[in-house]
C-alpha positions in Angstrom: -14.7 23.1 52.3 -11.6 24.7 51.9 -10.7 25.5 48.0 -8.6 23.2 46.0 -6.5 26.4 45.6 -5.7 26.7 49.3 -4.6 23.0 50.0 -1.2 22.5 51.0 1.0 20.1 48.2 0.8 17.4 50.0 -2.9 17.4 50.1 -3.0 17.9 46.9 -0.8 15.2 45.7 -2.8 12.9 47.9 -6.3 13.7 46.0 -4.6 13.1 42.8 -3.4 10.5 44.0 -6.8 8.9 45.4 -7.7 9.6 41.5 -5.4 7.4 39.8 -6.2 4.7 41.9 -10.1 5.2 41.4 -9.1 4.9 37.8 -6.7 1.9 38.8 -10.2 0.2 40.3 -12.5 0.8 37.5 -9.8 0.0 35.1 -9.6 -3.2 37.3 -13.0 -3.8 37.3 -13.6 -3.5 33.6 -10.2 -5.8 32.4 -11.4 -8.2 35.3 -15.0 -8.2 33.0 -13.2 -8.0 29.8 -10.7 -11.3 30.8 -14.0 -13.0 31.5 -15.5 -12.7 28.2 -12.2 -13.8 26.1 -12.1 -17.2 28.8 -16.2 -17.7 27.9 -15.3 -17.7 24.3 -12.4 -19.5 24.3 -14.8 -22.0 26.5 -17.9 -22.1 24.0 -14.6 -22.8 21.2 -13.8 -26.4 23.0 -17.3 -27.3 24.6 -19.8 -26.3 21.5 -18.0 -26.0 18.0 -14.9 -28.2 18.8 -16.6 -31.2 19.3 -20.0 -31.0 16.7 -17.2 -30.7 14.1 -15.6 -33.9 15.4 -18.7 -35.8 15.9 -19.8 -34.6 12.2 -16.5 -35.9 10.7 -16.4 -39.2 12.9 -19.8 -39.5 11.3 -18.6 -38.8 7.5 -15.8 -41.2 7.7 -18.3 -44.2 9.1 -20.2 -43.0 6.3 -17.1 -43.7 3.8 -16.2 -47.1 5.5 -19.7 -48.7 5.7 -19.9 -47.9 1.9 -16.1 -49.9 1.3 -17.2 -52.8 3.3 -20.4 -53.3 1.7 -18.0 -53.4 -1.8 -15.8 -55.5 0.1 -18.7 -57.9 0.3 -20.0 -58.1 -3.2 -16.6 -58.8 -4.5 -15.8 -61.8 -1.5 -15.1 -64.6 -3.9 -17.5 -67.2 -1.9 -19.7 -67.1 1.2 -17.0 -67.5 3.3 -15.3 -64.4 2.6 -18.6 -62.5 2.8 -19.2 -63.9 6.1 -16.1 -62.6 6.9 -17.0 -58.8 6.1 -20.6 -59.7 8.0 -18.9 -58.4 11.3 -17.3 -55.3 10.3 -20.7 -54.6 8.4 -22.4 -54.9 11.3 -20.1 -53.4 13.5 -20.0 -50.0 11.7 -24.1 -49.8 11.5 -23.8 -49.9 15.2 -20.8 -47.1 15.4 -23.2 -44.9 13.1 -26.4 -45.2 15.2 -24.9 -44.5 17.7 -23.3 -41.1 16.5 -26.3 -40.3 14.5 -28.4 -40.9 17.7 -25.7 -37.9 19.2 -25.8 -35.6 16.0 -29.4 -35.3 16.9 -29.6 -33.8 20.0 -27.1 -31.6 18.9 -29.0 -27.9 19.5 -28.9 -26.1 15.5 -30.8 -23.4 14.8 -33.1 -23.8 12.0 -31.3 -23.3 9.0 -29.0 -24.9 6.4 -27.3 -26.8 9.1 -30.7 -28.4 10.7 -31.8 -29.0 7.5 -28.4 -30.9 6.0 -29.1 -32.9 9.7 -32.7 -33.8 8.9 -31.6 -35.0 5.9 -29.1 -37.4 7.0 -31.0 -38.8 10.0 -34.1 -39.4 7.0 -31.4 -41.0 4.4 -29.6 -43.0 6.5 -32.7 -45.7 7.4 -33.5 -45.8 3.8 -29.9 -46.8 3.1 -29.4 -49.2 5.4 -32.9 -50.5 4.1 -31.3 -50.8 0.8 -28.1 -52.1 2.1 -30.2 -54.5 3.9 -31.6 -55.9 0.5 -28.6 -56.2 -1.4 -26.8 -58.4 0.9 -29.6 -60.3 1.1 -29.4 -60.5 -2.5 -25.8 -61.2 -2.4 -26.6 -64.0 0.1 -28.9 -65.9 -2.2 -26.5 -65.8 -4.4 -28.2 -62.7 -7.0 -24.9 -61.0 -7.4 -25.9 -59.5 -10.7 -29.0 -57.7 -8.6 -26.5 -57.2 -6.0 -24.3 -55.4 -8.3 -27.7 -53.5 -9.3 -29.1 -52.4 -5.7 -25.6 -51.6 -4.8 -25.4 -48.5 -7.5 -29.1 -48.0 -7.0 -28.4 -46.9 -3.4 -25.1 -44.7 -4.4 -27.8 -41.8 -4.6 -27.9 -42.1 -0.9 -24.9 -42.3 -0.2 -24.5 -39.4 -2.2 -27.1 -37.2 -0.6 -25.8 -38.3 2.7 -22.4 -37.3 1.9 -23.6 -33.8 0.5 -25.5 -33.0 3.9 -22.3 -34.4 6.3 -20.4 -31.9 3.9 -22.8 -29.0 4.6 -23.0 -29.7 8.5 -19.0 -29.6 8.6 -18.8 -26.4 6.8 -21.6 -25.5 9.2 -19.5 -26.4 12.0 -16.1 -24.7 10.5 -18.4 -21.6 10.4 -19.3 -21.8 13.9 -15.6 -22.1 15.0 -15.0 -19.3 13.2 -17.2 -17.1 15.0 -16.2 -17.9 18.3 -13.0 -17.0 17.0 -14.3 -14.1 16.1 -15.7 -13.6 19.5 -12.3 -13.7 21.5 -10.6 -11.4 18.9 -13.4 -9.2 19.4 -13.5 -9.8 23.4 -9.1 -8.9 22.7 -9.5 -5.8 21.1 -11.9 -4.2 23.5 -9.4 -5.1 26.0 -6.8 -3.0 24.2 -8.9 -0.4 23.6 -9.2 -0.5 27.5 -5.4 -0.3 28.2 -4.9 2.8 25.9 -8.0 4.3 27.6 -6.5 4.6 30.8 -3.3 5.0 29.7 -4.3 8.2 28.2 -6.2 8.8 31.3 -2.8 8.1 33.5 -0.6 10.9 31.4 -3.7 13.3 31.2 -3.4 13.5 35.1 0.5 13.3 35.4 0.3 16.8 33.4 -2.0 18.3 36.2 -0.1 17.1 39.2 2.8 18.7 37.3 1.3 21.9 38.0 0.6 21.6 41.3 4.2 21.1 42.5 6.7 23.7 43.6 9.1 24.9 41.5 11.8 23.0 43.5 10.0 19.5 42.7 9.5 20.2 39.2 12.3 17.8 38.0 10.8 15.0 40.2 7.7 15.1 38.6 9.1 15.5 35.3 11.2 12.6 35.9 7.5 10.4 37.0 6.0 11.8 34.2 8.4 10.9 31.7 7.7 6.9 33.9 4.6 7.2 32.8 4.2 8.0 29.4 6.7 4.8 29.1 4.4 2.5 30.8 1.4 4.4 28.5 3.3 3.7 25.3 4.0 -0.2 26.2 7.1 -0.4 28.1 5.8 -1.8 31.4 9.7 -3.0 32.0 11.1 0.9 32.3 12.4 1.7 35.8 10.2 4.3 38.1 12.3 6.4 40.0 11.6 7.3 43.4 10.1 4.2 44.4 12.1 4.7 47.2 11.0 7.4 48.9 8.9 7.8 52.0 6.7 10.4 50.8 4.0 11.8 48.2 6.6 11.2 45.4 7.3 7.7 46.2 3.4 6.4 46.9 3.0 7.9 42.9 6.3 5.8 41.9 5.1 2.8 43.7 1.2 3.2 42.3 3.0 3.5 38.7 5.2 0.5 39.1 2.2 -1.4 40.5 0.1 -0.5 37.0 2.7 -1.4 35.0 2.9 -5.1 36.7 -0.5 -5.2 35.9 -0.6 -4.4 32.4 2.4 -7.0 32.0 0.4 -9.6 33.7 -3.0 -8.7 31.2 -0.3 -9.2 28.6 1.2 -12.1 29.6 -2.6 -13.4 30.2 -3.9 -12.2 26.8 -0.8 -14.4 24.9 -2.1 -17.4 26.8 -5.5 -17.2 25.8 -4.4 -16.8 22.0 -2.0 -20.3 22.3 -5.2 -21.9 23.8 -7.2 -20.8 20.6 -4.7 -22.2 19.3 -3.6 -19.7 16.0 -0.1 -18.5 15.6 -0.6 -14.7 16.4 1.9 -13.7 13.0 0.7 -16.0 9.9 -3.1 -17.1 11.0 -2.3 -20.8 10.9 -2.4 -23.3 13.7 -0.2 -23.2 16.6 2.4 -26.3 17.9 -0.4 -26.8 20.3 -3.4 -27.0 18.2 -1.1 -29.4 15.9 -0.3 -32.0 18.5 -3.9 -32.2 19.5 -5.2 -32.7 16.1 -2.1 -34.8 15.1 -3.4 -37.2 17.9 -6.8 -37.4 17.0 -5.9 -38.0 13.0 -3.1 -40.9 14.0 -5.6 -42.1 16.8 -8.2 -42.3 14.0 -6.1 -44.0 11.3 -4.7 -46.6 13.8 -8.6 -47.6 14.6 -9.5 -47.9 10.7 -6.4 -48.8 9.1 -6.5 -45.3 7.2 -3.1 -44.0 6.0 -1.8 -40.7 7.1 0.9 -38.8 5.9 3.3 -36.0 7.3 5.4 -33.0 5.7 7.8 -30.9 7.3 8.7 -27.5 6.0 11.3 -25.1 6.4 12.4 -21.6 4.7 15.9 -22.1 3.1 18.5 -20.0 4.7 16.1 -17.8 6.4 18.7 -16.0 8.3 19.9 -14.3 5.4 16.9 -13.1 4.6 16.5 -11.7 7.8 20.1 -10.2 7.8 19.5 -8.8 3.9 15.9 -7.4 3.9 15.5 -6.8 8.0 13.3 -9.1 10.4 9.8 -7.2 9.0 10.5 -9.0 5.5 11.3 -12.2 7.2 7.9 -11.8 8.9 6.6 -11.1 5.4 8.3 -13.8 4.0 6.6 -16.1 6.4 2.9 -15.2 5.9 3.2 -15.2 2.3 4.8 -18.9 2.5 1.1 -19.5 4.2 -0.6 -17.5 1.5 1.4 -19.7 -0.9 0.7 -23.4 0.9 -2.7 -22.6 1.5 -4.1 -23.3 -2.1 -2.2 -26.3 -2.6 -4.4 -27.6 0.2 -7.3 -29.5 0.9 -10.0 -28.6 3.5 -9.7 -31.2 5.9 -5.6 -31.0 5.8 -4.0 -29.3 8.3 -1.0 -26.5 7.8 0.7 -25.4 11.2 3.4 -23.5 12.2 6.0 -25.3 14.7 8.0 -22.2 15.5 10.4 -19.8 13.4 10.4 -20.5 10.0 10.0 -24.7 10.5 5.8 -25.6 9.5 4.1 -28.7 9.5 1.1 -30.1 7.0 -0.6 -32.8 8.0 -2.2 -35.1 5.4 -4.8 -37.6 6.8 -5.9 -40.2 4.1 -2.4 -40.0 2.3 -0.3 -42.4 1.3 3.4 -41.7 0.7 3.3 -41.5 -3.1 0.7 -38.9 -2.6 3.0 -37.2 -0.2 5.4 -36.8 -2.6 2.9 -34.9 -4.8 1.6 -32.7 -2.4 4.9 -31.7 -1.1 6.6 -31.3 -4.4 3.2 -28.6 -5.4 3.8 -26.6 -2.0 7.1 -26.5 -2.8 6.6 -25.2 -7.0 4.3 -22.7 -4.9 6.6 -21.4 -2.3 9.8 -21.0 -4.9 7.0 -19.1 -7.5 5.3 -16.5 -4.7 7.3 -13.7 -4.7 7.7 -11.8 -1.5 7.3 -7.6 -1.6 8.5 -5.6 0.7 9.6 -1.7 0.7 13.4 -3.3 0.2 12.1 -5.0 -3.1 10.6 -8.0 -4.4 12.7 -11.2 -3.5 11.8 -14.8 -3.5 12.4 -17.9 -1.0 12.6 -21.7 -1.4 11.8 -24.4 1.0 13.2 -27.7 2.1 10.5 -30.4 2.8 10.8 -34.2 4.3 7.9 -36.4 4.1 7.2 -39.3 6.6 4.3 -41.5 6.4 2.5 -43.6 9.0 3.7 -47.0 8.5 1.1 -50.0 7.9 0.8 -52.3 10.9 1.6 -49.9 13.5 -0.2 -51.0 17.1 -3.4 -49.1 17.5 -2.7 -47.9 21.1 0.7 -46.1 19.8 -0.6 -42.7 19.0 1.9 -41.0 20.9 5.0 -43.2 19.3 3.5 -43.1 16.1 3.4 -39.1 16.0 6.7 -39.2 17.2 7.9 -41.0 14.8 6.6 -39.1 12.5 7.9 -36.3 13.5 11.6 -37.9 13.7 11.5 -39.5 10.5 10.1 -36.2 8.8 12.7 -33.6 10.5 15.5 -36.6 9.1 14.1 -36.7 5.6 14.0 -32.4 6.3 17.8 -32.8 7.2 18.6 -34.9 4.1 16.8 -32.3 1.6 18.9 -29.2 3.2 22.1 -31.5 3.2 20.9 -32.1 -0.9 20.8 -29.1 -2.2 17.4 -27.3 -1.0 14.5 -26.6 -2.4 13.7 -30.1 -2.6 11.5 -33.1 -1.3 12.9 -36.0 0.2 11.2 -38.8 1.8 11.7 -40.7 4.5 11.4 -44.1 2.7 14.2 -42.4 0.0 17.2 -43.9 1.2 20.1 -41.2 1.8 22.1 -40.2 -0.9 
């Protein structure tokens, strides 16, 4: 075999050009490998800790309900009234054995988790034993011993409520490791790109050398391509891409590794919105807001729960942008998060609807509660300081509050969080028109 040496340029420029795309095919392979993982974790996310978490909470709530209605029953003022309750009673044991009957085949390892379980699949039949007796007791007209067994058996419904409470934190847990999983599944697949970007410029530098003196500014001007596309900027122009030679099947092969790192990009941005997380502040997405906004109003339509709804925005936010620069305005937004966060309670709901506009969503909350909660993010936001290399400054937020009206049809989930929405962004409108840094609600008529 003839020495590398000896070959002509064009045989040259050919075997380093059979190298880059060996690298393009193992880099190919590997991203193809990497892309797989990120889509199984994002999968196991909606198929395994997704729905335990629902079927746990489903299963608190029942809890809560079964527990009002059998109070419902002791006070009903004659038989009448308690025969009355006698089919929501009934129909909520049936709702509960049959989720309970679910929660147990769910697969846990043994733990805190399949212990919390055991314990409410044991409790549950001893309470509904009791439960059993005390309206019986109700029934013969012993309301006094009622009264008794009823607080007798709030010891089971507190252990119950203490394991439910353990398997949702379990289940919060395991969402958070699949989580974990995809960012970990992301950042080998960076790690990839800069690998063989590195790789790319390491072997633009040797075909350098192995041109003539008289193509030494084409290669410089492919090389210079390259490190481009290596630092990020997959959009930069290749020249001769034109060309029918050596120099233009390099132009075309760079160009064509470009496109592909765009489209990994583009890919990768997908597969966050479908975790559903806003990429800049941690909090959930528009996405991951309407799907859980559906299942909360869907919820409180079927048990007559109230729901509430705040919407937030950063007054005049622009300026802060134009004053400290956009990285401040980026700064200003996660610390609004930091800020809301504590003001929150677990099973509420803080998202991010796009630029500087968020979203909490309050389940179980009535309007005057609203208010409350809204007026404390708001005392929290105008107290949190922002820093940032330009100084410490401090931002205020507008907040309307819109609450899911009693009597609404139980099929209108999609009205209902549109209305919501409407009447929140209008009570929103009202508090920037009023001033700012203030909470108005939607049943506050307009000033």
């Amino acid at each position: 075999m003839r020495p590398i040496a000896d070959l002509s340029l064009r045989m040259k420029t050919r075997l380093a050009l059979l190298g880059v795309l060996a690298l393009f095919m193992v880099f190919g392979a590997v991203a193809l490998d990497r892309m797989n993982a990120l889509h199984q974790a994002a999968t196991a996310l909606g198929q395994t800790a997704l729905p335990d978490a629902r079927l746990v909470g489903d299963i608190d709530i029942l809890v809560s309900n079964y527990r009002a209605a059998e109070a419902d029953y002791l006070l009903a003022g004659d038989a009448a009234q308690r025969q009355a309750v006698r089919p929501r009673l009934e129909d909520l044991r049936g709702r509960l054995d049959a989720r309970l009957r679910d929660a147990a085949e769910i697969d846990l390892p043994s733990g805190p988790a399949a212990d919390a379980r055991a314990t409410v699949l044991a409790t549950w039949p001893t309470y509904v034993a009791a439960s059993t007796a005390m309206l019986s007791l109700a029934d013969a007209g012993r309301m006094a011993a009622a009264a008794d067994a009823f607080r007798a058996a709030g010891a089971e419904f507190e252990t119950l409520g203490s394991a439910l409470h353990l398997l949702l934190a379990a289940g919060e847990d395991a969402h958070a490791e699949a989580r974990l999983q995809i960012q970990r599944a992301a950042d080998q697949t960076r790690w990839l790109t800069l690998t063989v970007g590195t790789g790319l410029l390491i072997i633009g530098f040797a075909m350098v050398l192995l041109f003539e003196a008289s193509l030494v500014a084409t290669a410089q001007r492919l090389l210079a391509a390259m490190r481009q596309v290596a630092a990020g900027d997959t959009r930069t122009p290749v020249p001769h891409v034109e060309r029918d030679d050596e120099f233009g099947d390099l132009a075309r092969a760079v160009r064509a590794f470009a496109n592909g790192l765009d489209g990994q990009r583009r890919r990768e941005l997908e597969l966050r919105a479908q975790v559903g997380t806003d990429e800049l502040t941690g909090v959930a997405n528009r996405r991951a807001f309407l799907e859980r906004a559906d299942d909360e109003i869907n919820r409180s339509l079927r048990y007559g729960n109230t729901l509430s709804l705040l919407m937030l925005d950063i007054d005049l936010f622009k300026q802060v942008n134009d004053t400290y620069g956009h990285a401040a305005g980026d700064a200003a937004l996660k610390r609004l998060v930091e800020a809301c966060r504590p003001a929150l309670r677990e099973h509420d709901m803080l998202a991010r609807l796009g630029g500087e506009e968020f979203v909490v969503l309050l389940p179980h909350t009535d309007a005057a509660r609203a208010l409350l909660v809204a007026e404390r993010l708001r005392d929290a936001v105008e107290r949190a300081g922002v820093e940032t290399p330009a100084g410490l400054f401090h931002i205020t937020v507008s907040i309307g509050s819109a609450t899911l009206p009693p009597g609404t049809a139980p099929d209108a989930t999609a009205e209902a969080l549109s209305m919501l929405l409407e009447r929140a962004d209008k009570a929103l409108y009202r508090a920037k028109h009023g001033g700012r840094n203030c909470v108005v609600s939607s049943v506050q008529p307009a000033a």
